[in-house]
RONULO-192641 format. One record per residue (C-alpha): chain; residue in three letters; x, y, z; residue number from 1. Coordinates in steps of 0.05 Angstrom, whole numbers. Each point is the difference from the previous one (the first is absolute). Layout:
R chaine residu     xx     yy     zz num
R      A    ALA      X      Y      Z NUM
...
END
This chain:
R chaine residu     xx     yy     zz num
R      A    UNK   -428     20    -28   1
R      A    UNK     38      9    -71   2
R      A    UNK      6    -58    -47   3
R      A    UNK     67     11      4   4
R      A    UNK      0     -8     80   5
R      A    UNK    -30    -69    -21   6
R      A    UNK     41    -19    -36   7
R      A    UNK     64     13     42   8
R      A    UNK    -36    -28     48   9
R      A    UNK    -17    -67    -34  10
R      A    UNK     78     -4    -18  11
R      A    UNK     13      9     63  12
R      A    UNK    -48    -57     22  13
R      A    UNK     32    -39    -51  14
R      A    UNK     69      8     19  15
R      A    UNK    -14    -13     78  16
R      A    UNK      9    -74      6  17
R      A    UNK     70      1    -36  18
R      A    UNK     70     -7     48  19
R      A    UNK     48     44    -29  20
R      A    UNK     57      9     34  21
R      A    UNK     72     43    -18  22
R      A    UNK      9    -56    -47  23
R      A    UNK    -27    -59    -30  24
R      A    UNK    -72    -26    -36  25
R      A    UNK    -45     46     35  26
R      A    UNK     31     59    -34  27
R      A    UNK     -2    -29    -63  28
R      A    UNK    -80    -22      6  29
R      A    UNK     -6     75     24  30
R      A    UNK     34     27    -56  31
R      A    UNK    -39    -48    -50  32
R      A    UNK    -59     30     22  33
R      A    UNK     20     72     -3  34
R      A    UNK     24    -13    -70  35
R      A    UNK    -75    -19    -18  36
R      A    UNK    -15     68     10  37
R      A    UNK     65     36    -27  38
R      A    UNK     59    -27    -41  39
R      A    UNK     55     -5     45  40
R      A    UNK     69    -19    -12  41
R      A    UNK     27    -58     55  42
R      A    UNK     80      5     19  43
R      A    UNK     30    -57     38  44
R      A    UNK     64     14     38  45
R      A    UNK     33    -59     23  46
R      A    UNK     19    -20     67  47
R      A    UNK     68     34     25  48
R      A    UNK     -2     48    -45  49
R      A    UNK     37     70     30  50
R      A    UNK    -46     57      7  51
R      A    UNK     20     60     33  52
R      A    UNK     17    -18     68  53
R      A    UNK    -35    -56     -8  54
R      A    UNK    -14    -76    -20  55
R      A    UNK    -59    -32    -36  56
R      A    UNK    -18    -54     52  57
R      A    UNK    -19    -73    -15  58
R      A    UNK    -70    -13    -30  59
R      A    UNK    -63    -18     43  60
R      A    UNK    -53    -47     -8  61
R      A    UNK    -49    -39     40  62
R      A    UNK    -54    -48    -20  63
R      A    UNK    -31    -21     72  64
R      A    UNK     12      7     74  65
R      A    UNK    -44    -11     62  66
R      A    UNK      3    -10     77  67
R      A    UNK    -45    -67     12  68
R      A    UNK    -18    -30     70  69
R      A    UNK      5    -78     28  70
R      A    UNK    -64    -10    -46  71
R      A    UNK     32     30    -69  72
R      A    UNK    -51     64      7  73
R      A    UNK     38     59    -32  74
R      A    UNK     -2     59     58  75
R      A    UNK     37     47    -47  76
R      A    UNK     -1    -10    -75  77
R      A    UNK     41     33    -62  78
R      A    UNK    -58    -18    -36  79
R      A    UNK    -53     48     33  80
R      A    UNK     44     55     -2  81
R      A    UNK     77     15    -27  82
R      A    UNK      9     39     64  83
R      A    UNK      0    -63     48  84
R      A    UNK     78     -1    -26  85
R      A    UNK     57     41     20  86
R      A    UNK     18     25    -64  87
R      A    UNK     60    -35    -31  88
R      A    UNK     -2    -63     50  89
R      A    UNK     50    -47     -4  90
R      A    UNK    -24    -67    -12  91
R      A    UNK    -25    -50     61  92
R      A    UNK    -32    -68     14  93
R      A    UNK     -1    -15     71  94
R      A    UNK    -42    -18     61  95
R      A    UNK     14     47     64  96
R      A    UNK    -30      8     65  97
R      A    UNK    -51     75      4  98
R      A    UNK     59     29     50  99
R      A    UNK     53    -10    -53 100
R      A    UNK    -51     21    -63 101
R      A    UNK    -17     68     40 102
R      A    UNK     64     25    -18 103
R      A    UNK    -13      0    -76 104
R      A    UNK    -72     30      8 105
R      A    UNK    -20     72    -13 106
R      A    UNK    -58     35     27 107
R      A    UNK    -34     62     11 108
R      A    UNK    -26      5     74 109
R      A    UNK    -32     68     -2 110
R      A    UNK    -42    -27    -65 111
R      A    UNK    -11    -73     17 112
R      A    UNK    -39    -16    -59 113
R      A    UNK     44     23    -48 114
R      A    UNK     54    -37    -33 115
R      A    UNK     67     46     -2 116
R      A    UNK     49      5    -65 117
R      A    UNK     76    -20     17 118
R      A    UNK     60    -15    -48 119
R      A    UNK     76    -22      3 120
R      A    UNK     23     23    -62 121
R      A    UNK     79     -6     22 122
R      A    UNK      0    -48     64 123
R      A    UNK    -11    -70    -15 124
R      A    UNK    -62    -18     47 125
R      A    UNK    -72    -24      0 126
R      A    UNK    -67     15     36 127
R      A    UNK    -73      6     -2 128
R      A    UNK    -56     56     15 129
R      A    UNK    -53    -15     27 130
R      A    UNK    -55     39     42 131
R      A    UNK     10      3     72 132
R      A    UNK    -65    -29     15 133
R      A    UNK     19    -60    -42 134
R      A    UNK     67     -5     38 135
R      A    UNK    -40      5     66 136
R      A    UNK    -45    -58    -13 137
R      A    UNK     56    -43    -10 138
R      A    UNK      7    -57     36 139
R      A    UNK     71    -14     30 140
R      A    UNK     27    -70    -39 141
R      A    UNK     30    -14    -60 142
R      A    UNK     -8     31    -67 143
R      A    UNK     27    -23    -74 144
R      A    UNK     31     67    -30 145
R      A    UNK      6     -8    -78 146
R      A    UNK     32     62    -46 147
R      A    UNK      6    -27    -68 148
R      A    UNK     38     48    -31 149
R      A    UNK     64     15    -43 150
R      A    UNK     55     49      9 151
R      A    UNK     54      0    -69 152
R      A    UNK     35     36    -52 153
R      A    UNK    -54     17    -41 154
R      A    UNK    -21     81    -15 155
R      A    UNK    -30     67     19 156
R      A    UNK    -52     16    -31 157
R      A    UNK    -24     60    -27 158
R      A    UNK    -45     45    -54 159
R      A    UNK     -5     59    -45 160
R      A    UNK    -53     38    -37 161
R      A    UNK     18     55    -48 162
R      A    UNK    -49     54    -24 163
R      A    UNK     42     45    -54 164
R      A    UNK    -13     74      3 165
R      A    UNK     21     54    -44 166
R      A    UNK     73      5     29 167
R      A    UNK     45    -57     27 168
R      A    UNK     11     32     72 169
R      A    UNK    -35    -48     42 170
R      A    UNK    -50      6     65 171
R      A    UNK     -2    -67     45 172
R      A    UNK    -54    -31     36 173
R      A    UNK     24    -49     48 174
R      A    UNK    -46    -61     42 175
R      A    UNK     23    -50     42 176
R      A    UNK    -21    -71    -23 177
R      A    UNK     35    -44     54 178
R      A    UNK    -54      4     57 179
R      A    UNK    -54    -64     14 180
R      A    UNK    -69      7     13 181
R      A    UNK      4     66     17 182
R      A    UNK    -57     50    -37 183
R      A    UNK     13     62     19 184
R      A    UNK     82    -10     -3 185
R      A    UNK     -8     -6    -50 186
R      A    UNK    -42    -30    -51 187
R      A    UNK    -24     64      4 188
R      A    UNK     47     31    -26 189
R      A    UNK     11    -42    -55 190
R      A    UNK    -65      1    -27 191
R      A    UNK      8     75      2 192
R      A    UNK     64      4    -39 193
R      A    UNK    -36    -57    -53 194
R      A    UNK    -60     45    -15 195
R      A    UNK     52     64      3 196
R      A    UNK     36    -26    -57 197
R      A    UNK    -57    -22    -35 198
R      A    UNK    -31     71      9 199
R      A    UNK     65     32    -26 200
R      A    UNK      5    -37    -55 201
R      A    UNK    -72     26    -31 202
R      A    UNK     45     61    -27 203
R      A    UNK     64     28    -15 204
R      A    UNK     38     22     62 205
R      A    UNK     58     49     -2 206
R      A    UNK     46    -41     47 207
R      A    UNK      9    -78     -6 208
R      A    UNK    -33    -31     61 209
R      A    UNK     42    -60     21 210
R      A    UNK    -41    -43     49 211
R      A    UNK     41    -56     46 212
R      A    UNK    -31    -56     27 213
R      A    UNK     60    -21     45 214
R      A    UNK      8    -35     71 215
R      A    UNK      7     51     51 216
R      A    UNK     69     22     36 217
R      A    UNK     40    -49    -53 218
R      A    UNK    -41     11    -49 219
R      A    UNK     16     76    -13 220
R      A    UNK     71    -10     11 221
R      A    UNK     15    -58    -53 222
R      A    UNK    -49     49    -46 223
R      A    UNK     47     58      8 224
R      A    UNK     64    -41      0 225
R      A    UNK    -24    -27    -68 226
R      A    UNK    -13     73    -21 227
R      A    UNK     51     38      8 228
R      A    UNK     -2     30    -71 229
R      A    UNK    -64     16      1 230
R      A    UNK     -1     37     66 231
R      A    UNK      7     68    -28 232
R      A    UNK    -66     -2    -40 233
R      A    UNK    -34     -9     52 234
R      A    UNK    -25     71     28 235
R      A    UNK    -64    -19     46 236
R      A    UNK    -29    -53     32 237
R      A    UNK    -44    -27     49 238
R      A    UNK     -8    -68     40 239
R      A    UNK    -66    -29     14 240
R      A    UNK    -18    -36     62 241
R      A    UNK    -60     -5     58 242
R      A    UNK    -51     28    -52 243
R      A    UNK    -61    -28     12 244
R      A    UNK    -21     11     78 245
R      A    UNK    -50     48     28 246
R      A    UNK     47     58     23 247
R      A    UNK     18     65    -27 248
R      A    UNK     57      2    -61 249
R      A    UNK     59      2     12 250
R      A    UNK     64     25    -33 251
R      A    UNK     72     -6     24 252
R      A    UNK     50     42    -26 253
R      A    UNK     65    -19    -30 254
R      A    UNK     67     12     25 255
R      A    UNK      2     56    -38 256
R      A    UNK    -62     35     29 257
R      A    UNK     -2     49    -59 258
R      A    UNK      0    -46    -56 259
R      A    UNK    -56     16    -53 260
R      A    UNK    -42    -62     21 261
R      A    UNK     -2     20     64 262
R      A    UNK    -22     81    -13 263
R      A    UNK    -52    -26    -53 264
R      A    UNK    -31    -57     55 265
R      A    UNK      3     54     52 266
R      A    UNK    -41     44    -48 267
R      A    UNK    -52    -53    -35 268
R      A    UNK    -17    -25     75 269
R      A    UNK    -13     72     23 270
R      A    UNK    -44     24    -58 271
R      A    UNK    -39    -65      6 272
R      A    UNK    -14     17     73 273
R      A    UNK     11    -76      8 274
R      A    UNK     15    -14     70 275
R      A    UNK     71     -8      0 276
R      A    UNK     61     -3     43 277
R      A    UNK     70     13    -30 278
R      A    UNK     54    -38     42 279
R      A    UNK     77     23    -11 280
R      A    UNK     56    -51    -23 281
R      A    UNK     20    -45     43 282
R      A    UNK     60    -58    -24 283
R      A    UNK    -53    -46     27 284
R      A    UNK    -62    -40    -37 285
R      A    UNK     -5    -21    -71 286
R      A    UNK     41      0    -58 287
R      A    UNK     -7     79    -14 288
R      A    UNK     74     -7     60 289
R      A    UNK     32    -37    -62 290
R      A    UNK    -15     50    -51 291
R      A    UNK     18     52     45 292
R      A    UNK     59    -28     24 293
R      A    UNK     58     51     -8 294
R      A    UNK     38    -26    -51 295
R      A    UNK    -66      3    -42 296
R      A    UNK    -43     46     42 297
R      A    UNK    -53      8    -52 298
R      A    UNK    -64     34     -5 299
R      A    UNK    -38    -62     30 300
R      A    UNK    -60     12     59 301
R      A    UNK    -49    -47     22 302
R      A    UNK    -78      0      1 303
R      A    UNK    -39    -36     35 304
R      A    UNK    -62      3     45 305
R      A    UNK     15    -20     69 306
R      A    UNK     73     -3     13 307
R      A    UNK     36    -76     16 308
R      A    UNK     -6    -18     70 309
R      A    UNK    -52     64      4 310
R      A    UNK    -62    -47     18 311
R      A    UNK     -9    -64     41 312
R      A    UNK    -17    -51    -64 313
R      A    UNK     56     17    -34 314
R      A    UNK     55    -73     -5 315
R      A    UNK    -64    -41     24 316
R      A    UNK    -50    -42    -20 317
R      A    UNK    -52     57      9 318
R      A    UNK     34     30    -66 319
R      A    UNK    -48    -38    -45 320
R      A    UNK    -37     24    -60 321
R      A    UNK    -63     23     53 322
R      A    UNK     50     59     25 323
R      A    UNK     11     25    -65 324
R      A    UNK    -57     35    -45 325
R      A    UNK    -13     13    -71 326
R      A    UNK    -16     71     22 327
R      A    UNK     66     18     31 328
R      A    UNK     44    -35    -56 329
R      A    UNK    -36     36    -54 330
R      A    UNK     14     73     43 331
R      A    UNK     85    -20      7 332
R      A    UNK     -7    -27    -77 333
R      A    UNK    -31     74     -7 334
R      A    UNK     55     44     30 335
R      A    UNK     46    -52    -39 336
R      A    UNK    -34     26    -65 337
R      A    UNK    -10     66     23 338
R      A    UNK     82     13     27 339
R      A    UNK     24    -26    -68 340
R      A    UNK    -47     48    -44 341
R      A    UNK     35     52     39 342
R      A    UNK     66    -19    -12 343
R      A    UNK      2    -16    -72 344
R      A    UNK    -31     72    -14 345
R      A    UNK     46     35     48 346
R      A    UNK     41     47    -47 347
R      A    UNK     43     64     -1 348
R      A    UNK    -20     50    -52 349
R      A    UNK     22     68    -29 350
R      A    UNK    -38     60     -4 351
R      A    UNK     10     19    -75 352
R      A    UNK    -37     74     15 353
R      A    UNK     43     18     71 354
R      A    UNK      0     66     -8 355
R      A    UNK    -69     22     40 356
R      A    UNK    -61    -32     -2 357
R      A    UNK    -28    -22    -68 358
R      A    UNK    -72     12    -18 359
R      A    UNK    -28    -66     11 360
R      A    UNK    -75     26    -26 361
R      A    UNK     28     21    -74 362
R      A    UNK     21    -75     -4 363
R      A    UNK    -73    -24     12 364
R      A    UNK     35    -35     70 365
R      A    UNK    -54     38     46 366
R      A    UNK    -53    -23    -51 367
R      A    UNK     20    -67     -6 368
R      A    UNK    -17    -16     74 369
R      A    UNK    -64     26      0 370
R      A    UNK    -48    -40     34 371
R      A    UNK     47    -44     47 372
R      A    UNK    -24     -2     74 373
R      A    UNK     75     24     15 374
R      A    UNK     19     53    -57 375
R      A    UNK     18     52     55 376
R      A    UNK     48    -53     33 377
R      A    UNK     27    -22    -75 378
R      A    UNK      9     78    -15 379
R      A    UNK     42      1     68 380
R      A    UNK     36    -58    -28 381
R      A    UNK     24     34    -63 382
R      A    UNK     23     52     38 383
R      A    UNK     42    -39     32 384
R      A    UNK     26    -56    -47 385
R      A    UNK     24     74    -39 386
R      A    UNK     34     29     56 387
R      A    UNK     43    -69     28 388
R      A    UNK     13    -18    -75 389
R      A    UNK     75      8      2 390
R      A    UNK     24    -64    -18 391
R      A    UNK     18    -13     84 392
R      A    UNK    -72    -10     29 393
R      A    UNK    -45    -61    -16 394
R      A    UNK    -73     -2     -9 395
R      A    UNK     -1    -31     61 396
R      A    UNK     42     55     32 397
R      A    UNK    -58     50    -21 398
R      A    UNK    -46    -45     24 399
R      A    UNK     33     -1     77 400
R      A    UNK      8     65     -8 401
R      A    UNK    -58     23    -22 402
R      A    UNK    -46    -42     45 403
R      A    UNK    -37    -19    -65 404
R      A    UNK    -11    -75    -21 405
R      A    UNK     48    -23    -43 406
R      A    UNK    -55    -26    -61 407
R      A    UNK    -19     76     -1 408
R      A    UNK     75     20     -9 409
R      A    UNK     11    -53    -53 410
R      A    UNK    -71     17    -37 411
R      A    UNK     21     83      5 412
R      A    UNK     74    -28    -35 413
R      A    UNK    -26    -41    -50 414
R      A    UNK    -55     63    -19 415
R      A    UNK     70     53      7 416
R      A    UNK     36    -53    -49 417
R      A    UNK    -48     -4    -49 418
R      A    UNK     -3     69      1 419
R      A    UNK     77      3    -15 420
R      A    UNK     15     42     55 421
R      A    UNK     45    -51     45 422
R      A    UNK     37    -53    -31 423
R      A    UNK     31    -66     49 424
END
């Protein structure tokens, strides 16, 4: 276990309890906490503004609610867990019979301990989730049902974290902030984009890395309605989500499915030997379906270990900070580090000496990699990064081509430039 896996872990521990929602406090507390760890910049867009197709909705908050029997014991209670609320209830105070309250109460049958995650974002209505078993023990009779909450103009709510590289053309990292107590989906994720930043920011990158903290679905879309101009700079990116469970990585492509994110992901999960799955586009799952959208359709894919909906915990109760590990947040925060290495050395160069093989031992290039455990392989290299210098194939084109890792490539480059023999 890394002390980095800890301490994604711990901030994921930490941001457990909180009830974020689309809208409303529980973003903000979320956010507050993420900007201990990063500076982040906090837009509020207020309700009914236009974005896209779409409108931001009303803001939602809730401060208590609880199902209580004849003797005022709470059955269900906000306060043990936000997920005992259908997400963006309207308010109630009333007193109702079991056979009328059934109606308004979400379980999960095949799991009966487990409390299931439900929301009605855009249709006024209110409910509770609750574990079967706590349903079945029920007595019929009546039952006070209190949701103390608020639904009004107020705000969306969402965050940005800039790390300036050397040029102004931008890679995004998107992670949805609007789900509960969930851990895996994804606290998770957040805590891997937090420590990603934080990691990138120790140097200089070539690209700017812009990192948004946004709700998801509306989120994305009142980000990119509110960017327009800036939509051309950006060239890559990659949404974060489900990135701290037990399964393999995974990576889904963008719409694209030949966008340079996607070639270099395919290629840094292959030459780890990770075990890995690469799934194709589909207009279906996070946020990467806005960026891709077709009006946009940018360079945008998606990692994350198990898929959504891809194992039984995921939008319950059993998503808690136990199903996530320090070990497998510190591998995705890995590949993370690992993917973006690649792309902000991927280059084209120009063989300045074209005209048949130069004589790489008269410039001391042989000699130079004496001793490595791989000179024959960085030899091979050179070879290589000479003959697809044209100014048309990448680095990471040789390395694909090749078969060779792509740190090899970039070390035989960087040995060939100094040596004055290719130029980018």
């Amino acid at each position: 276990m890394t002390e980095l896996g800890e301490q994604m872990h711990a901030l994921v521990e930490r941001l457990y309890p909180l009830c974020r929602s689309i809208t409303g406090d529980g973003v903000r507390d979320t956010l507050d906490i993420v900007g201990e760890y990063v500076p982040l910049t906090v837009h509020e867009v207020p309700t009914g503004t236009q974005v896209l197709d779409w409108t931001v909705p009303q803001e939602w908050n809730i401060r208590d609610a609880y199902i209580a029997d004849a003797t005022g014991h709470r059955v269900v209670d906000f306060a043990a867990s936000s997920l005992h609320v259908l997400g963006y209830s309207v308010p109630v105070s009333a007193t109702m019979p079991l056979s009328e309250l059934r109606a308004h109460l979400h379980t999960l049958p095949d799991h009966p301990a487990w409390v299931p995650y439900r929301t009605s974002y855009y249709k006024p209505d209110w409910g509770f989730c609750l574990a079967q078993e706590t349903l079945d023990a029920l007595p019929d009779g009546e039952y006070e049902v209190r949701i103390d909450s608020t639904l009004a103009d107020g705000h969306l709510t969402y965050a940005e974290h800039v790390v300036r590289g050397q040029v102004p053309d931008e890679v995004i990292v998107s992670c949805h902030v609007c789900h509960p107590s969930l851990a895996n989906d994804n606290l998770a994720g957040i805590a891997v984009a937090t420590f990603l930043a934080r990691a990138l920011a120790e140097r200089t990158p070539y690209y700017t890395y812009r990192f948004i903290f946004a709700p998801g679905t509306i989120g994305a879309i009142t980000w990119l309605a509110r960017n327009a101009e800036r939509i051309h700079r950006v060239k890559h990116g990659l949404v974060l989500a489900c990135a701290g469970d037990p399964g393999r990585l995974t990576y889904k492509q963008s719409r694209r499915g030949d966008a340079e994110i996607d070639r270099v992901l395919r290629h840094v999960l292959t030459v780890s030997e990770r075990p890995h799955h690469i799934a194709e586009f589909t207009p279906y799952g996070y946020d990467e379906r806005q960026f891709c959208s077709p009006g946009f359709d940018l360079g945008v894919g998606s990692l994350s270990r198990t898929p959504y909906a891809g194992y039984p915990e995921y939008h319950t109760s059993a998503d808690n900070p136990d199903f996530v590990s320090a070990e497998a947040m510190a591998d995705t925060l890995a590949v993370c580090r690992e993917a973006f290495a690649v792309l902000d050395r991927n280059r084209r160069y120009l063989n300045l000496s074209p005209y048949g093989e130069p004589q790489l031992g008269r410039r001391g290039l042989y000699d130079a990699l004496g001793g490595r455990s791989d000179t024959k392989q960085t030899q091979m290299a050179m070879l290589w990064v000479l003959s697809l210098s044209d100014g048309e194939h990448s680095l990471l084109d040789v390395a694909e081509r090749s078969a060779l890792p792509f740190d090899t490539v970039a070390a035989a480059a960087d040995a060939l430039c100094g040596a004055g023999l290719i130029k980018a």
